[in-house]
N, C-alpha and C positions, 0 to 999 in steps of 0.2 A: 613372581619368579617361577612357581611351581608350578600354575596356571599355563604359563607360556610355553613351557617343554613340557606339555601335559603329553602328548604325543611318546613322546623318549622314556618317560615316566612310568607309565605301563607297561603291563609286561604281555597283552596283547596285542596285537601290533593291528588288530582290527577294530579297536578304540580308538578314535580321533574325536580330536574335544570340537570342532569343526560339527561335525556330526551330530554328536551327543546335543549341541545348546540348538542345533534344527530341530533335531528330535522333541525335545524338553519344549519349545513352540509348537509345534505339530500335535503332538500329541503326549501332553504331561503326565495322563492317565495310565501311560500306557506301563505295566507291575515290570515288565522284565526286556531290557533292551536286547535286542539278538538274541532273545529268548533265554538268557540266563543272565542279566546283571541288571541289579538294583541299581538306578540312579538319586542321589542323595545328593540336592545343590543349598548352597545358601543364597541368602536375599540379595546381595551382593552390593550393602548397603556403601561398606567400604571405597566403592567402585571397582571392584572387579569380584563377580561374582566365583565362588568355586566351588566342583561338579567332581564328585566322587562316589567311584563306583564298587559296588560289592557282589562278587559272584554267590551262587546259591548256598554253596558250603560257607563262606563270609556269613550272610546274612543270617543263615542258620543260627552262626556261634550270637550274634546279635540278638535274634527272638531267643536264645537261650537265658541271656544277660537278662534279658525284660523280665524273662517267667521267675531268673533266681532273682531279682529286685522281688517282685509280687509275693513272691514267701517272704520274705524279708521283712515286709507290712503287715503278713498274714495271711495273705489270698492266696491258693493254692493253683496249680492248672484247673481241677474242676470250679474250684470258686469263681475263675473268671470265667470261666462257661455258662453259670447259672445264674448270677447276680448283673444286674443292670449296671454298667458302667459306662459315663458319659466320659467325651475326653475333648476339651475344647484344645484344640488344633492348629496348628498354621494354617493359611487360608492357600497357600503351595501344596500342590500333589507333590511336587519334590523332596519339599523340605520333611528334616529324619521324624519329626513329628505325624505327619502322614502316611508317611513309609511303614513306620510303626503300626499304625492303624489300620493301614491296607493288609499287612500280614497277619494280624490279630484278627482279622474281623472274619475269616472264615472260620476260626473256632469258638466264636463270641457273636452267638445269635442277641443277645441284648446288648450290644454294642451301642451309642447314640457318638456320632464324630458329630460335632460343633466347631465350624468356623471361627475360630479369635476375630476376626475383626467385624463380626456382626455386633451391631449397637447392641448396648446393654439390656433394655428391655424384653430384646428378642430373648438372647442370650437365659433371661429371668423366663419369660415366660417357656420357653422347650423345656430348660429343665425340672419348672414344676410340672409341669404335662408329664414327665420319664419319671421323675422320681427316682435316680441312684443310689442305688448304694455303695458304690465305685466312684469317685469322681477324680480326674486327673485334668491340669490344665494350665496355664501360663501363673507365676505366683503375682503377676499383676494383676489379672482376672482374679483371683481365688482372693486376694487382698479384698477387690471394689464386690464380689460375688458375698463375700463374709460382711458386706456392708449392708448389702441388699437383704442378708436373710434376718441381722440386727434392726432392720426399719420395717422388717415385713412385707414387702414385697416380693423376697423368695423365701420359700417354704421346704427345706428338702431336710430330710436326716440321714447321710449320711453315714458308712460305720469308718469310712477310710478316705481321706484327702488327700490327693499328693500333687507335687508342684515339680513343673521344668523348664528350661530356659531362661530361667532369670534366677536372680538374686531374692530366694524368699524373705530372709530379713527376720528380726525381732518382731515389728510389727505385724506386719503378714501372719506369723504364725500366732501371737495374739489375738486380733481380729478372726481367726478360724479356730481356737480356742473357744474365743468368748458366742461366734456364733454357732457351733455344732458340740462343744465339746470334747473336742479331739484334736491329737495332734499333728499337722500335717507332715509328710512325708518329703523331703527332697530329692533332688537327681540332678546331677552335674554330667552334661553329653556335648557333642560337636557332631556336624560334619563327618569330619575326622575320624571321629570316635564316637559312637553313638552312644555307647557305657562307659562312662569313665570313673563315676564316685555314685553313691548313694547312700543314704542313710537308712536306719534300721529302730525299729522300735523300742531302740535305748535312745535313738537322739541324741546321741555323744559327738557327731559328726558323721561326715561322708565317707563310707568304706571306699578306698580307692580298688576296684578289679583287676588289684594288681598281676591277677592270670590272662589279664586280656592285653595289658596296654603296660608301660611304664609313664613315669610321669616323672621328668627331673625341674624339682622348681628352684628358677636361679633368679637373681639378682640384674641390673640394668649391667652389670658387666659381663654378665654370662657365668657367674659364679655359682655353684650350691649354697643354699641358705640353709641352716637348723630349723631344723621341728620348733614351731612356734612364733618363728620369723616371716611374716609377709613376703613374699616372693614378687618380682618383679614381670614376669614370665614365668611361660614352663615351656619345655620340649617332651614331643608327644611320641614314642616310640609303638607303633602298633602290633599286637604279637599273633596277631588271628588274619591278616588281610596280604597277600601274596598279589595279588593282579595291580594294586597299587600301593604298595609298600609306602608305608610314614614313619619316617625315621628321622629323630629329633627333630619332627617338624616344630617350630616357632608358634606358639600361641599366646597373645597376649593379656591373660585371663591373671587376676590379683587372688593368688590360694596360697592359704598357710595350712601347712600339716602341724595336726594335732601330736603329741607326745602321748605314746603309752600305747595302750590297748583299749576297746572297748567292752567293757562288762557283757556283751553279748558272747563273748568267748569266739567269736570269727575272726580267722590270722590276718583281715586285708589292713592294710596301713588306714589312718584317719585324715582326713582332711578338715580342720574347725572350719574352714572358711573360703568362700567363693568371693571376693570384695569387687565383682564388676574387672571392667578391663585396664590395660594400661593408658588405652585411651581419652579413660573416665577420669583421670587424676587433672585435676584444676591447678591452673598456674599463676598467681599475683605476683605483683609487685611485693617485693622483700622488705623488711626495715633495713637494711643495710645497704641497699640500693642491688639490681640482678631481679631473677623470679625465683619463687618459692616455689615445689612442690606439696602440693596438700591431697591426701586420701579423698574416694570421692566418701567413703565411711562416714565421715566428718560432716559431711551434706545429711548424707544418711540419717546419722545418729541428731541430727538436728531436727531433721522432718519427722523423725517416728516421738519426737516427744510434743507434738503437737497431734491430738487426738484427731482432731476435726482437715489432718490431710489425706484425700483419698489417695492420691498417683501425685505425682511429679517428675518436672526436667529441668535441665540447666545447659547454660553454654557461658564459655568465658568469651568478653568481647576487650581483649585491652587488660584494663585495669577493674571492668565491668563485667561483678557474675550475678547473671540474668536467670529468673528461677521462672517458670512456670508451673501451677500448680491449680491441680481440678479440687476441689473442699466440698467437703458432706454438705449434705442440704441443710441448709437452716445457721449453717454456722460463717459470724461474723469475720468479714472480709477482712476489714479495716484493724481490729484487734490480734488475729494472725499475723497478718502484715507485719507489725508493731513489734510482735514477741520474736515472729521468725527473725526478724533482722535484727534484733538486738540479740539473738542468742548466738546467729551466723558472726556475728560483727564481733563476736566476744571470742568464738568457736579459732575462728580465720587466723585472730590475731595471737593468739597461743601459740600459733605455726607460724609465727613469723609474718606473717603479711600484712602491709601496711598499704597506706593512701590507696585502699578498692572502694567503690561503691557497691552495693546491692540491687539490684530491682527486681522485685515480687510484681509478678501479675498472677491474673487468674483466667482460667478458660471454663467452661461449662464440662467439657471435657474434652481426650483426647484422641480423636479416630487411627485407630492403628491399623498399620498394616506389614506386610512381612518385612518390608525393610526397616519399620519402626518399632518392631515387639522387641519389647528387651532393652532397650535404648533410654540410658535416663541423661546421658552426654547427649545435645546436640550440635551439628555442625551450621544446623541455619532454625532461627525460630519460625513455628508458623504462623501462619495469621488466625490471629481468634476464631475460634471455633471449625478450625481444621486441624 
């Protein structure tokens, strides 16, 4: 809907989204459309991609957000100046992960941008070659990356970790624990909004910026939910962006705010939790007969108690929820199998759902790309080893 009257929507009348998606083919590199406006699209996995744009004073307040995040972990402006910091990336010049990096990288001569969807080995081997002490990058990466450095294949130490775009996860931060030491940092952004929450080195949750943005998290009816209640949505109100105003835009992201404060003594509201999208929630067959709704958490909280799973995805087909999943090297196919589904099978039926089947396969791995980063719902499986 927003996409369609992108034209009406702006508030320069010399923006046509017509334009903007020639330009974004022609030339995606290019830092400042009409010489003053950031373009920020998504992968437009969805099916309809969407292309928003930030003027210089916009963008500004944006690198502002990033540098107060970097304190935040510790890193100061000169710290990211002097310390090598790698930052695996969407593999889109568009996308706010690049954008990001295009503006940082004139004041950050050891900067290393890495591609997300370059194979794993590559991925290993650049960054033993850099050796950061910075590292920032997908929490699915940082997950299979903390695997790599546990089997000795990567080598790096490390003083600061941090994850974006996805859902870090209990395990995730585990697995980067156990392999460095340390605890990684999160960051909850859009499109939209390219700072929206972050966390701080209490780890109590994500500070919402609430100087930048509001954020009302409601219910499937459009309702406000209490602090500590899972939200069904949110609406994103933007307080810094004037050329394309978002106001109570519809985003379908699963976040619950924390109650209280955090021991860091900073006034932003908490977020405990990012839970994936509204998309991601799985539907069976009921024992009462209708479909159930079930958390994709649930999945979640099933997959991370099995040591030996590196990444996974799902798609519901019917009555049939179809799991694919990449497993560390060395660890037994057939005995996962066996545990996952009896734990899912036990998990499901707690929440109501009756007469589903399961199916576990397994792939070698997963090749990602921008429209698949992030993505642990899918809408069509692929074929083994795509």
């Amino acid at each position: 809907m927003m996409m369609e009257n992108f034209d009406e929507w702006v508030t320069d009348p010399r923006l046509k989204l017509a334009d903007i998606e020639q330009q974004i083919i022609n030339d995606p590199e290019d830092q400042y459309y009409l010489g003053e406006y950031r373009i920020v699209a998504t992968s437009g996995s969805s099916g309809l991609r969407g292309i928003f744009v930030y003027d210089r004073p916009e963008w500004q307040v944006v690198i502002a957000g990033a540098l107060r995040w970097a304190e935040m972990f510790g890193v100061s402006p000169i710290g990211l100046s002097t310390k090598k910091l790698a930052s695996v990336k969407a593999d889109k010049a568009t996308h706010a992960t690049s954008r990001l990096g295009q503006s940082m990288e004139l004041g950050m001569p050891n900067l290393l941008m890495l591609d997300a969807t370059k194979p794993l080995d590559e991925l290993v081997n650049e960054l033993n070659e850099f050796q950061p002490k910075l590292f920032m990058g997908y929490a699915s990466l940082i997950g299979l990356l903390a695997i790599e450095q546990l089997e000795g294949r990567l080598d790096i130490r490390p003083e600061m970790v941090a994850s974006f775009s996805e859902m870090l996860g209990p395990d995730r931060v585990a697995r980067a624990q156990q392999a460095w030491g340390i605890t990684p940092f999160n960051h909850y952004g859009a499109a939209e909004q390219v700072m929206i929450a972050a966390d701080c080195d209490a780890h109590m949750g994500l500070h919402h910026f609430a100087d930048m943005s509001l954020v009302e998290i409601i219910d499937e009816d459009g309702r406000p939910v209490p602090p500590g209640t899972p939200g069904h949505k949110i609406l994103l109100t933007n307080l810094h962006r004037f050329v394309q105003p978002v106001i109570r835009y519809e985003i379908t992201d699963l976040v619950t705010e924390r109650p209280g404060a955090c021991d860091c003594g900073r006034p932003f509201p908490l977020f405990s939790e990012i839970g994936g999208r509204t998309e991601d929630i799985i539907s069976l067959p009921a024992a009462g007969g209708g479909r159930v709704s079930i958390s994709p958490m649930l999945i979640f909280d099933c997959m991370i108690g099995d040591a030996d799973v590196a990444e996974y995805q799902y798609r519901v087909d019917g009555s049939c929820l179809a799991i694919q999943i990449v497993a560390r090297r060395g660890a037994n196919g057939e005995q996962m199998k066996d545990a996952l589904v009896q734990s899912l099978e036990a998990a499901l039926r707690t929440q109501g759902a009756r007469d589903f089947t399961i199916a576990i396969t397994f792939q070698d791995r997963f090749v990602r790309t921008g429209a698949t980063m992030g993505k642990l719902k899918l809408t069509t499986v692929s074929k083994p080893g795509q």
